[in-house]
Backbone bond lengths (Angstrom), bond angles and torsions (degrees), N, CA, C in turn:
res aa  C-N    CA-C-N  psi(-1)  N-CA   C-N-CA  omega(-1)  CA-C   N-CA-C  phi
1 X - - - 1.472 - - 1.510 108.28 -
2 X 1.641 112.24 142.22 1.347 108.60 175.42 1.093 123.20 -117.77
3 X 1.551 110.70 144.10 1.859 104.28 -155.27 1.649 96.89 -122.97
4 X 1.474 104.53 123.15 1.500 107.63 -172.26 1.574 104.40 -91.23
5 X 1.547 132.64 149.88 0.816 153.74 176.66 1.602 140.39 -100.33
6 X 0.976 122.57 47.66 1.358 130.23 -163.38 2.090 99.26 -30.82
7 X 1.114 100.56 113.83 1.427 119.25 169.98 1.465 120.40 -88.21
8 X 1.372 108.01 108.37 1.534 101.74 -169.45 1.142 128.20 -77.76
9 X 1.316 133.13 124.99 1.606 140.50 -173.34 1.373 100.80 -34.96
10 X 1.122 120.04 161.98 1.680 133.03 137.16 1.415 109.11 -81.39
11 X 1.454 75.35 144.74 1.832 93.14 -167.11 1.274 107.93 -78.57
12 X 1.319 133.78 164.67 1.541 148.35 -151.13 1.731 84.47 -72.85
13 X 1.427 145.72 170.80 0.869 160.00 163.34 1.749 103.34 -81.48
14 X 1.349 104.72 117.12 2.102 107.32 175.20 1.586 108.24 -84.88
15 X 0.985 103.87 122.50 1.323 108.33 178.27 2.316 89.86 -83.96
16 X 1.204 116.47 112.10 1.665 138.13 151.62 1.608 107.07 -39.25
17 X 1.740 108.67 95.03 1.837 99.68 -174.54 1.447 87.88 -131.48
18 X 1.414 117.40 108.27 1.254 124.09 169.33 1.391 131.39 -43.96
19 X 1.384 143.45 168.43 1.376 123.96 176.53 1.877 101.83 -94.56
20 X 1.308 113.73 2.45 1.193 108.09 -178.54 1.304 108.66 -103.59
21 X 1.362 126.22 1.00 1.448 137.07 -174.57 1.344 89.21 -105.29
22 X 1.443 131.40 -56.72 1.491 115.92 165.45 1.418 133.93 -14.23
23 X 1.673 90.93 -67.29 1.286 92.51 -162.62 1.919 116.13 -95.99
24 X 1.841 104.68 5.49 1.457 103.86 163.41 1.659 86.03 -84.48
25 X 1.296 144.81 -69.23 1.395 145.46 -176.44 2.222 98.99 -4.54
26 X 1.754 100.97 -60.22 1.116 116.76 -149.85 1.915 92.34 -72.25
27 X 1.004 91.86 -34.92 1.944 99.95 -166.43 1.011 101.06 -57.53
28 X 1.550 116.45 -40.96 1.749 116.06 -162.46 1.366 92.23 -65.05
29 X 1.530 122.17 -68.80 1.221 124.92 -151.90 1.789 111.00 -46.74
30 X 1.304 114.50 -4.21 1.969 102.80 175.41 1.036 98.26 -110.95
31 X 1.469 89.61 129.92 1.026 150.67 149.68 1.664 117.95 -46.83
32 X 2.027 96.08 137.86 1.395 100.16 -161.54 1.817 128.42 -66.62
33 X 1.221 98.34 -2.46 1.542 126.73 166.70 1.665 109.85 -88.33
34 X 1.282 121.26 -26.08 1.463 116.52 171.10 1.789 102.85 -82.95
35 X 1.316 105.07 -30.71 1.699 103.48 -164.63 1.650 100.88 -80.51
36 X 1.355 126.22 -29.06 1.343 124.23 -179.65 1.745 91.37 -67.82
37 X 1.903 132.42 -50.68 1.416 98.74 -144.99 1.543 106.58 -86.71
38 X 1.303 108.82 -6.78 1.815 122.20 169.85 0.975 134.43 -69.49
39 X 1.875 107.24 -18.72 1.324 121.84 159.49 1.577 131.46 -77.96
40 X 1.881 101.44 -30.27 1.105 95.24 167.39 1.359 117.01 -85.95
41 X 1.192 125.12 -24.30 1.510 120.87 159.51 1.406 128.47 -54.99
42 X 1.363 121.81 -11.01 1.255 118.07 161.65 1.840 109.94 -104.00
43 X 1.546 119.01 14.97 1.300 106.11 171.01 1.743 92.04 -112.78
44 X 1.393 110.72 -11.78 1.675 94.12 170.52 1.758 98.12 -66.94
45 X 1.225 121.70 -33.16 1.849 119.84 -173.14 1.199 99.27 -48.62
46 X 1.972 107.50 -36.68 1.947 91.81 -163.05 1.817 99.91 -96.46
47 X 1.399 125.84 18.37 1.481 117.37 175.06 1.045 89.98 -102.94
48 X 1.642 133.66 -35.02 1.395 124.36 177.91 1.515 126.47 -51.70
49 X 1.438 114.70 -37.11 1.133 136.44 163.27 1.250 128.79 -47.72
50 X 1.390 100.28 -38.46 1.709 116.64 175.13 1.370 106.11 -81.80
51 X 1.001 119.09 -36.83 1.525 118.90 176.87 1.730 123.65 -61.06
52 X 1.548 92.59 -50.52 1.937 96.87 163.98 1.090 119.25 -47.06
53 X 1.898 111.79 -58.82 1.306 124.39 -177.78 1.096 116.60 -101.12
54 X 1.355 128.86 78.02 1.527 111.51 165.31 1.379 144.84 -70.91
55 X 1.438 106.15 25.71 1.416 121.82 -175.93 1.672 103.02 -100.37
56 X 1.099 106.15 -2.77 1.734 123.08 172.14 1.902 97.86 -64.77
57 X 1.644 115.04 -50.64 1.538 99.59 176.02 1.685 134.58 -104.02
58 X 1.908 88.05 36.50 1.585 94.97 -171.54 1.433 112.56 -68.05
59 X 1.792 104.12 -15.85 1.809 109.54 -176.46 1.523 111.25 -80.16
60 X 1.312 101.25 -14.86 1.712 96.33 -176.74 1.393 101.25 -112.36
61 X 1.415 130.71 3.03 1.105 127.49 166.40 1.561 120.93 -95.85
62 X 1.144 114.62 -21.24 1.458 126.23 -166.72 1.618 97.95 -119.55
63 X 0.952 127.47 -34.71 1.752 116.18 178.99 1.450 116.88 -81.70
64 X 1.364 123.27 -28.85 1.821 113.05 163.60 1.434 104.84 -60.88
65 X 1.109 119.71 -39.27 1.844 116.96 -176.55 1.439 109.39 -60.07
66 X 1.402 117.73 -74.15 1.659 127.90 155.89 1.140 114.97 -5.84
67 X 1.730 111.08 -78.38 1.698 116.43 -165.17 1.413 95.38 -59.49
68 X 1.068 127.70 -63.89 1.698 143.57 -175.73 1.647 121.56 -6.38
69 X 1.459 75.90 -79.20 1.274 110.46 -176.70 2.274 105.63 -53.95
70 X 1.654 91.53 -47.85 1.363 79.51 -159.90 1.138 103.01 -95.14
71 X 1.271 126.84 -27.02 1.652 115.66 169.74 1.894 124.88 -40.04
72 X 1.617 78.09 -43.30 1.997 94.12 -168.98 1.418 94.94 -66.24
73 X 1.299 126.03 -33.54 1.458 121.34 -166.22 2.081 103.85 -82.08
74 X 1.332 102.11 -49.84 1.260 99.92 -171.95 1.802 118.18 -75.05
75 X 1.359 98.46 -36.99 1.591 95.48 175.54 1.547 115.96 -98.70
76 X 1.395 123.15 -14.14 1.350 123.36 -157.36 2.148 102.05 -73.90
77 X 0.885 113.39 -15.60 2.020 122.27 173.02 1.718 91.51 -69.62
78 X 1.239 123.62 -63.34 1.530 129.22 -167.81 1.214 102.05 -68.01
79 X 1.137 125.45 -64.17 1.373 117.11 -177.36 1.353 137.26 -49.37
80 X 0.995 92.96 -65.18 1.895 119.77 -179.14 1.509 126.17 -81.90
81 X 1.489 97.05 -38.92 1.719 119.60 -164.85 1.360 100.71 102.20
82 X 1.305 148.68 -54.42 1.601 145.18 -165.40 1.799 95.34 -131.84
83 X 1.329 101.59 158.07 1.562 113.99 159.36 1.389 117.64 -58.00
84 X 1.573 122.28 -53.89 1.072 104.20 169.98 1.667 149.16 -63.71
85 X 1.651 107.07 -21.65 0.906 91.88 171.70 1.866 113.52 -85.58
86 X 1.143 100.28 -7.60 1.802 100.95 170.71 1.624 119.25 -47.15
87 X 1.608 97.23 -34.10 1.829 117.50 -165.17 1.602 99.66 -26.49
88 X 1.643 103.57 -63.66 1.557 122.67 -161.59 1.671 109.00 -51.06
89 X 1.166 101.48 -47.73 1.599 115.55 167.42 1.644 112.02 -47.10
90 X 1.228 115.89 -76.31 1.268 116.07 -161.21 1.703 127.52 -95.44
91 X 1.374 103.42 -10.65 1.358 112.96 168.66 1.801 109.72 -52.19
92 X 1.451 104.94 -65.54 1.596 129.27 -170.54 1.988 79.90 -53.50
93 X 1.048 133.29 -64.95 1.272 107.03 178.41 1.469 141.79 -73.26
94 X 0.992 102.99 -26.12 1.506 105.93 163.47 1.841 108.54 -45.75
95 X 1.665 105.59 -65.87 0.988 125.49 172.09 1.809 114.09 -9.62
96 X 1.585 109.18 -65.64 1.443 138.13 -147.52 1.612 84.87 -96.93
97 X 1.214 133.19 -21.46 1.393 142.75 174.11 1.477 115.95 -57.78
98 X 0.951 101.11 -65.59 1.532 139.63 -142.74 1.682 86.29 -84.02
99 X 1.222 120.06 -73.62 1.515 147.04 -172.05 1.803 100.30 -49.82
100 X 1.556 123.02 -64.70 1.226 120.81 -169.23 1.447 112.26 -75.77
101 X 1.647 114.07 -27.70 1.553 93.74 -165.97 1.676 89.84 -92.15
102 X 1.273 139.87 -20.19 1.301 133.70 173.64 1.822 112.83 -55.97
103 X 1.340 128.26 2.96 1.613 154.29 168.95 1.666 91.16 -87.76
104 X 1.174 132.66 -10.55 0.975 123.37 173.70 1.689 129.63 -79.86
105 X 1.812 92.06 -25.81 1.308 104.36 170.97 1.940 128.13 -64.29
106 X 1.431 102.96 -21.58 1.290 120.95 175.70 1.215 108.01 -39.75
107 X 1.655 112.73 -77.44 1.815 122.34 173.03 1.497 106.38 -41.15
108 X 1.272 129.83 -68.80 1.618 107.77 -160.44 1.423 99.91 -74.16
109 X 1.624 151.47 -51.81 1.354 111.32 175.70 1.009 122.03 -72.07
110 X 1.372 154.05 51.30 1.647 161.58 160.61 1.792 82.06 -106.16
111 X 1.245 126.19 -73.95 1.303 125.40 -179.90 1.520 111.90 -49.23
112 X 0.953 136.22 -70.47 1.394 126.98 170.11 1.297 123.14 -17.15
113 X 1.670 90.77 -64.12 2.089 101.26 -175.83 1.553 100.62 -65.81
114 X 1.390 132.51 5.31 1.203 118.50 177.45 1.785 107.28 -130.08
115 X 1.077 116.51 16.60 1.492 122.91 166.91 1.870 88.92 -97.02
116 X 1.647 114.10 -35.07 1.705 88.98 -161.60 1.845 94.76 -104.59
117 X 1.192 134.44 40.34 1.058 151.80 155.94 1.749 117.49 58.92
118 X 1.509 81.81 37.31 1.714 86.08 167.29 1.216 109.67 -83.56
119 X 1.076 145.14 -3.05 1.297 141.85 159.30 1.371 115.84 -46.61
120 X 1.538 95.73 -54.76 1.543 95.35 -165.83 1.481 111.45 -95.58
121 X 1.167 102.76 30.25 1.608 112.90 160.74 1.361 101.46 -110.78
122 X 1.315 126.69 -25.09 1.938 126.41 173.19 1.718 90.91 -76.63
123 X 1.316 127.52 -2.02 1.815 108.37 -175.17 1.183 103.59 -105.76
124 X 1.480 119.41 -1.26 1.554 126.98 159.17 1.273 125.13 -68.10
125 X 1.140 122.98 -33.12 1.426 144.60 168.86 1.336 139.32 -58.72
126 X 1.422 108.83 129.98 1.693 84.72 -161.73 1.708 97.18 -109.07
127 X 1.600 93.42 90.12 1.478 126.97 -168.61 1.214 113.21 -125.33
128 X 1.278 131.62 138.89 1.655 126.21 -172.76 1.417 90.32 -64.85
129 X 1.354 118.45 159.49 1.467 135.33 163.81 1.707 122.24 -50.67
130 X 1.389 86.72 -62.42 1.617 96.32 162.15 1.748 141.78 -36.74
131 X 1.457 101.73 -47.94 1.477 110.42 169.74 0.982 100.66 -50.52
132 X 1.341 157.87 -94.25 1.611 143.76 -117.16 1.678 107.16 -81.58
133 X 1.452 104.13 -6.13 2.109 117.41 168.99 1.625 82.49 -83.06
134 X 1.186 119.07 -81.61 1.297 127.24 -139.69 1.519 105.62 -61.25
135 X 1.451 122.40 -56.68 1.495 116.47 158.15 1.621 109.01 -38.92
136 X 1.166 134.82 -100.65 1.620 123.79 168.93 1.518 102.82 16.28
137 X 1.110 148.30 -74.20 1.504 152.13 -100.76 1.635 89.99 -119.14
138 X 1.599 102.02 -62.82 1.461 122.41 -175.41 1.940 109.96 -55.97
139 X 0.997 93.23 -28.01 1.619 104.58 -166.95 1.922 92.09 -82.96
140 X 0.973 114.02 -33.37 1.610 101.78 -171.63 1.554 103.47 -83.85
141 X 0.951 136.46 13.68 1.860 161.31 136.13 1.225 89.00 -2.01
142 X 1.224 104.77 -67.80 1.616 137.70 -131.72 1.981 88.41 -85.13
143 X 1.193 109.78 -50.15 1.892 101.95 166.61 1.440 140.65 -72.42
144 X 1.212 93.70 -18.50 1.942 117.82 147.69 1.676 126.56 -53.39
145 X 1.082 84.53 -56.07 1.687 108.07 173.33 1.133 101.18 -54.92
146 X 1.398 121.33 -88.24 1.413 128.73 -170.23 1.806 108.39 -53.44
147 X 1.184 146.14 -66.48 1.224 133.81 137.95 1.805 115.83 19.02
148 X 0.788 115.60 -94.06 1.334 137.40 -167.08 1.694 107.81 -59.33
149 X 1.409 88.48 -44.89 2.143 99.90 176.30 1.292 101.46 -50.90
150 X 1.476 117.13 -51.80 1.546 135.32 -157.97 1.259 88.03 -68.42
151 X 1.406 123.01 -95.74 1.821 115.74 172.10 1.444 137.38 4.69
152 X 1.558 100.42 -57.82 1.259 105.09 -167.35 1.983 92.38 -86.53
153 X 0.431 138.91 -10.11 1.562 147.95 156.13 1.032 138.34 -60.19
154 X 1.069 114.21 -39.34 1.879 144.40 172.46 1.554 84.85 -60.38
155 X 1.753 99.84 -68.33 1.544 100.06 -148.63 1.533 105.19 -62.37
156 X 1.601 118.62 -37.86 1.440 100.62 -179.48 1.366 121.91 -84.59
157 X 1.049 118.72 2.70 1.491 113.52 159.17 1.539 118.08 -75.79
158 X 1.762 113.32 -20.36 1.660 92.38 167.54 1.536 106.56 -118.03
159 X 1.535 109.59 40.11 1.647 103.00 149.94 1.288 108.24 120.26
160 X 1.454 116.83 3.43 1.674 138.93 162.54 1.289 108.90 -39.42
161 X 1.594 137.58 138.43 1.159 136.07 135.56 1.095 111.82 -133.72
162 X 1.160 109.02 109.25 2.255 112.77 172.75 1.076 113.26 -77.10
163 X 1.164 130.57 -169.27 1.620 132.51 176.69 1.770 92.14 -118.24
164 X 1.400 96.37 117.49 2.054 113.01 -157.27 1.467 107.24 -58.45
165 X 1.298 119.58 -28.14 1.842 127.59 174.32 1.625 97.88 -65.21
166 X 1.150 121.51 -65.65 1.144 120.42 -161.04 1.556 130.47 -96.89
167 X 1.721 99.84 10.09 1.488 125.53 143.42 1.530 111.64 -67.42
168 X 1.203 121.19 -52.26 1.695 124.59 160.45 1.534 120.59 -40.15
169 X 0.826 121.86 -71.73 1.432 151.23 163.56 1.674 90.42 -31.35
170 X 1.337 118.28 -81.30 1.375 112.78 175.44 1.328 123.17 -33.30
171 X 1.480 126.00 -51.58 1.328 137.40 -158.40 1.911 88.08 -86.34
172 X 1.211 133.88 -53.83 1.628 121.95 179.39 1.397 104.26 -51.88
173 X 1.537 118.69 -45.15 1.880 111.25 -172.46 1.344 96.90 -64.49
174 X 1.058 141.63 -41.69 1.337 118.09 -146.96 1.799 106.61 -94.66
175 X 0.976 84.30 -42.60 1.971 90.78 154.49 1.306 117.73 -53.13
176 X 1.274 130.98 -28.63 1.544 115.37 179.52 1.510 87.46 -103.11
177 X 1.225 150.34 -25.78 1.627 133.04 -175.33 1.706 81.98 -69.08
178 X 1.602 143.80 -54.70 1.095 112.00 -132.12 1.365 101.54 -102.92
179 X 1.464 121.62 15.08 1.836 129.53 175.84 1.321 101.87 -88.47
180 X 1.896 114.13 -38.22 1.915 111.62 173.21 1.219 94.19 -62.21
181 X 1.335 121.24 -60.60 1.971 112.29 -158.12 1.837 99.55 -44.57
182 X 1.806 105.54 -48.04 1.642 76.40 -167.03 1.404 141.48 -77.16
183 X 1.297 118.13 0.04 1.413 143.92 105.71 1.683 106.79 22.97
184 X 1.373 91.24 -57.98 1.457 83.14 173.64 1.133 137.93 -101.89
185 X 1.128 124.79 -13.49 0.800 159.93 175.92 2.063 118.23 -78.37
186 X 1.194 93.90 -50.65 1.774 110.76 151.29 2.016 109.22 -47.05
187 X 1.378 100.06 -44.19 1.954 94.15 -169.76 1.314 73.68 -82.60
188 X 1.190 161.44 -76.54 1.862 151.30 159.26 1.769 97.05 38.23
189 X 1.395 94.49 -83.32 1.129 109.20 -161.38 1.665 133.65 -69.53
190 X 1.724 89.91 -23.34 1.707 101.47 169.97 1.622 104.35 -85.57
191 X 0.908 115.73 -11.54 1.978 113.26 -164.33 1.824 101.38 -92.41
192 X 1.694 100.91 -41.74 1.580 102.35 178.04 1.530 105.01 -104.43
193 X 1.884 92.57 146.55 1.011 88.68 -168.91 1.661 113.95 -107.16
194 X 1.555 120.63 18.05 1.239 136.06 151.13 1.497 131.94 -105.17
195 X 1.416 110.55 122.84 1.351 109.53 -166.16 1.669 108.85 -72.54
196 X 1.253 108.78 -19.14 1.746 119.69 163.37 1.581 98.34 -42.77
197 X 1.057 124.71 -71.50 1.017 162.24 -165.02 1.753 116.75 -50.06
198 X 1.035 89.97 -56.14 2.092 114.38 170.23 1.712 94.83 -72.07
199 X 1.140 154.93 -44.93 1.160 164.43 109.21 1.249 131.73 14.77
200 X 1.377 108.52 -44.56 1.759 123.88 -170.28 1.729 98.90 -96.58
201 X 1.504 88.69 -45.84 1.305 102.92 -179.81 1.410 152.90 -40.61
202 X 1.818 75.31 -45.05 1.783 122.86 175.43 1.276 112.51 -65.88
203 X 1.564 100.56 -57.85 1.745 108.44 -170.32 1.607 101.27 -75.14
204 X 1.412 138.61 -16.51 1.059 140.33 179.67 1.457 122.99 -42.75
205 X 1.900 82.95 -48.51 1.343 110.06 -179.98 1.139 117.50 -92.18
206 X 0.749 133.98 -66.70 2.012 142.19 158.96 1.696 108.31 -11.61
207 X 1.572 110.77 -46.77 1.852 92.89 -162.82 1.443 90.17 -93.23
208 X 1.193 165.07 35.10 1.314 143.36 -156.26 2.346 87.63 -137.37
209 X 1.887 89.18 -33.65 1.509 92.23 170.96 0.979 138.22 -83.36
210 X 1.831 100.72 -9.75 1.522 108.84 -165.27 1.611 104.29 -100.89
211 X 1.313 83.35 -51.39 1.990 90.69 170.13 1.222 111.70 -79.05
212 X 1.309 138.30 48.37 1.559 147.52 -174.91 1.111 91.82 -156.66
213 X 1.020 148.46 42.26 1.488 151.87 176.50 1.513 108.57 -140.16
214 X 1.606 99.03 -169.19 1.753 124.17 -168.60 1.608 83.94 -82.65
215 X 1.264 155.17 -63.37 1.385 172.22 -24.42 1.502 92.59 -123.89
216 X 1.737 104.36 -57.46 1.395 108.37 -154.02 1.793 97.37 -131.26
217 X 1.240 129.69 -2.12 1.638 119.07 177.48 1.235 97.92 -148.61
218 X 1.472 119.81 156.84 1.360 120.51 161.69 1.551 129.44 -67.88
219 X 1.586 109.30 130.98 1.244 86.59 -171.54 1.573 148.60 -48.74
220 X 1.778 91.47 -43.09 1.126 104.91 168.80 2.029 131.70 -48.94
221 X 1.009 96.11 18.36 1.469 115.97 176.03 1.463 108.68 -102.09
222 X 0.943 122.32 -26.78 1.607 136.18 -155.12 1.935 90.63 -89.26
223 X 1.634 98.12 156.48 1.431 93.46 156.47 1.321 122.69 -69.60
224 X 1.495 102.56 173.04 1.721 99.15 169.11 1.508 144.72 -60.94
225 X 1.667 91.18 -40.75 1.078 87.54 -179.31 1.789 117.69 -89.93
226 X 1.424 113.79 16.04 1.382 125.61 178.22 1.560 93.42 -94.08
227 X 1.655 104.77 -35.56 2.128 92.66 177.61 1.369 123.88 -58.35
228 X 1.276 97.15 -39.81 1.616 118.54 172.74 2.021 104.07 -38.87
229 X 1.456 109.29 -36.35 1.907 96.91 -157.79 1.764 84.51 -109.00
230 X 1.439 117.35 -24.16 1.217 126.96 171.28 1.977 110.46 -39.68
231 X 1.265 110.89 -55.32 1.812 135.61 -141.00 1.282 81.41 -87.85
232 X 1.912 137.51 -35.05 1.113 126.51 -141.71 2.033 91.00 -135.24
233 X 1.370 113.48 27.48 1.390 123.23 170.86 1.257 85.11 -80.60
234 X 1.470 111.82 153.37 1.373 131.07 149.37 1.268 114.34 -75.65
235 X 1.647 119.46 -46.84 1.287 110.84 179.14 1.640 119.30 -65.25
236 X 1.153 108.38 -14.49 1.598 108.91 163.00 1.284 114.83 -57.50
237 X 1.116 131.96 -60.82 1.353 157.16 -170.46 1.932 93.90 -35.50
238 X 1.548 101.55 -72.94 1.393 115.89 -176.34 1.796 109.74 -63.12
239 X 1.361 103.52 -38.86 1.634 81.11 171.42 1.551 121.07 -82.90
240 X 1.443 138.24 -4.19 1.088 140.63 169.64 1.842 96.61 -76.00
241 X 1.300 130.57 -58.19 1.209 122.64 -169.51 1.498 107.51 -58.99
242 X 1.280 127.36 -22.36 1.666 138.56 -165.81 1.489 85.34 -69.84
243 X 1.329 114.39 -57.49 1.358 112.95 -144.18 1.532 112.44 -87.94
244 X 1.735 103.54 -36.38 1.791 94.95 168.99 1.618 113.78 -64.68
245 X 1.685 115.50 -30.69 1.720 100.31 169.92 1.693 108.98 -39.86
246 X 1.671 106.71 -83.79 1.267 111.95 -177.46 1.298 125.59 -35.93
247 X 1.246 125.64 -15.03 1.058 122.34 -178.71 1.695 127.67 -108.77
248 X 1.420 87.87 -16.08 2.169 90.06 174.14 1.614 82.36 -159.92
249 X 1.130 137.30 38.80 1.360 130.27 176.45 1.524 142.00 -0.36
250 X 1.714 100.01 48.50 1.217 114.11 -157.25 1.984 77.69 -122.89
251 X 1.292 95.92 148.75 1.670 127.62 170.65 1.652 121.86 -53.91
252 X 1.109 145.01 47.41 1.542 125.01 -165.09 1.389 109.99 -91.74
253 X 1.363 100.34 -154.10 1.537 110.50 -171.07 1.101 96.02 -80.98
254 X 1.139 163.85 -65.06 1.053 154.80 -162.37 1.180 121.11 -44.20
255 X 1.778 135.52 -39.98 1.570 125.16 154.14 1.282 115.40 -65.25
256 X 1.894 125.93 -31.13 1.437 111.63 166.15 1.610 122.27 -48.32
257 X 1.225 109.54 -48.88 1.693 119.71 173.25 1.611 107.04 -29.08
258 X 1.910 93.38 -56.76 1.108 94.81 -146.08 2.082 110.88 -98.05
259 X 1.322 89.57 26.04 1.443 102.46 -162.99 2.143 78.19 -114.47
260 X 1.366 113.40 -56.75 1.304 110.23 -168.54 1.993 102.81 -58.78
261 X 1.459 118.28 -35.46 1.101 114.10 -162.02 1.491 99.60 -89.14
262 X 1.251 137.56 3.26 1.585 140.88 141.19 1.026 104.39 -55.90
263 X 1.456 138.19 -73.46 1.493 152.41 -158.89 1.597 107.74 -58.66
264 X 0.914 110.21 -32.06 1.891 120.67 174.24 1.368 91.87 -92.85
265 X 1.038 141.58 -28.57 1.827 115.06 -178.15 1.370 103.39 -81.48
266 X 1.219 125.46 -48.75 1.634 132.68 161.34 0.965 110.35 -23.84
267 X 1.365 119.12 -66.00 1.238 107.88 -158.17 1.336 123.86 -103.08
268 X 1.246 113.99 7.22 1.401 132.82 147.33 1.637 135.83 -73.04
269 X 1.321 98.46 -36.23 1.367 111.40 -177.74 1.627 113.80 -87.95
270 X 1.319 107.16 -45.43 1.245 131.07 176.62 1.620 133.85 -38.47
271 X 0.798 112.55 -37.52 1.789 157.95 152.25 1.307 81.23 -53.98
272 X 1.316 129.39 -93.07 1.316 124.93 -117.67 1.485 101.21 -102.83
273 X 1.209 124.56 -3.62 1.489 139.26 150.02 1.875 126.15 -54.48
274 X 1.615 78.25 -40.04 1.471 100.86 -176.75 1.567 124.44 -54.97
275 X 1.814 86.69 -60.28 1.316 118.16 177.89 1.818 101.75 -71.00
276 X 0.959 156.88 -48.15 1.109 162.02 134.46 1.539 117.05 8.43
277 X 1.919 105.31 -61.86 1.170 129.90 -158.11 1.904 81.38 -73.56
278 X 0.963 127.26 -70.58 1.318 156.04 -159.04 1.608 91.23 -52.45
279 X 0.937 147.71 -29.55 1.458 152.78 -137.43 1.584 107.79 -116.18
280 X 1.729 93.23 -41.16 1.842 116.05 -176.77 1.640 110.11 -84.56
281 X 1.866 110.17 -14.96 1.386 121.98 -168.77 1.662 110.29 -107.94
282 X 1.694 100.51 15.32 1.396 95.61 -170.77 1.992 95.29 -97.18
């Protein structure tokens, strides 16, 4: 008797496709119209955030009032002769105060959301890499804004009047100088790996530029060789442009400076945030 044997094929050859080759495979494929609407969908995540917690804008709500209030009272006799005429002086800095080092918050929650591993629930996603930086960044919009509202409020409640075009104008410049700064503050947060730390770090840097500036005295008061790092602050730059808007609401060099020296932090930092972000998400 003959007994037939069914001989089993070899199986098709598997091509080995990782899930991390997937999903760089998947990243490439979006498109710069998918990466803009994923970004703003991950900066509605960070307005949503603000909304649960609103103790996220007690620093930009409560420190323009604070500085405000007590600067104008304590320095505005020395300075000026009266508080009010100090206003013009120190509002435009408070303003540029208040607004840039609050860009500081970017780095420690980017670090945060990546100590409690929401990240690597955005590396599940077949989401460009970028959105969950760029939302982050876009979403702190929203603490600029409020910042600056508060400011310009303070000051006219004790006797402020800007010139109203170039109170606008003020409040858009200083929002786009302080979205490049956080820029830096973002590679901050991928490079350290404590948000304590991104924090200590931040303000380290932030008060030495802000109070080393035009912000709160004239320079020409200062020694020389402090005018010298004074003339060549950036944050000078932005509080002189703050203050000639508000004050004759005409355009000079001083927001060009300070519009070109955004555009070079951007695009310097930006890049290298990127690559950073991308590096910490592998």
């Amino acid at each position: 008797m003959t007994t037939l044997v069914d001989t089993p094929r070899d199986p098709a050859p598997r091509t080995s496709v990782s899930v991390t080759d997937v999903r760089t495979e998947a990243t490439r494929s979006i498109g710069l119209g998918a990466t803009v609407r994923q970004s703003l969908s991950m900066g509605r995540r960070g307005v949503l955030k603000l909304r649960h917690n609103p103790e996220q804008l007690f620093d930009v709500t409560f420190m323009p009032i604070l500085f405000t209030v007590m600067f104008t009272y304590i320095f505005g006799g020395a300075v000026s002769g009266d508080v009010k005429s100090y206003l013009p002086t120190i509002i435009p800095g408070i303003l540029v105060q208040t607004v840039v080092m609050s860009s500081v918050v970017t780095g420690t929650q980017l670090r945060e959301d990546m100590e409690k591993g929401v990240f690597d629930r955005f590396r599940s996603l077949p989401i460009a890499r970028i959105s969950p930086l760029a939302g982050a960044l876009l979403a702190d919009v929203i603490r600029y804004l409020v910042a600056s509202i508060i400011t310009f409020g303070v000051g006219f409640a004790m006797g402020w009047r800007p010139h109203f075009l170039g109170a606008v104008a003020s409040i858009l410049l200083v929002g786009v100088c302080a979205f490049a700064v956080s820029w830096i503050f973002a590679l901050m947060g991928c490079l350290i790996k404590k948000s304590s730390a991104v924090q200590g770090i931040s303000m380290l840097i932030m008060f030495p530029l802000t109070f080393v500036s035009n912000a709160f005295v004239p320079v020409d008061t200062m020694p020389g060789w402090l005018q010298a790092f004074v003339k060549v602050n950036p944050i000078s730059h932005i509080v002189s442009a703050v203050r000639e808007l508000c004050s004759t609401g005409h355009v000079g060099m001083d927001v060009v400076w300070a519009l070109v020296g955004a555009a070079v932090i951007a695009v310097v930092f930006a890049p290298l945030a990127v690559a950073a972000y991308i590096r910490e998400a592998r």
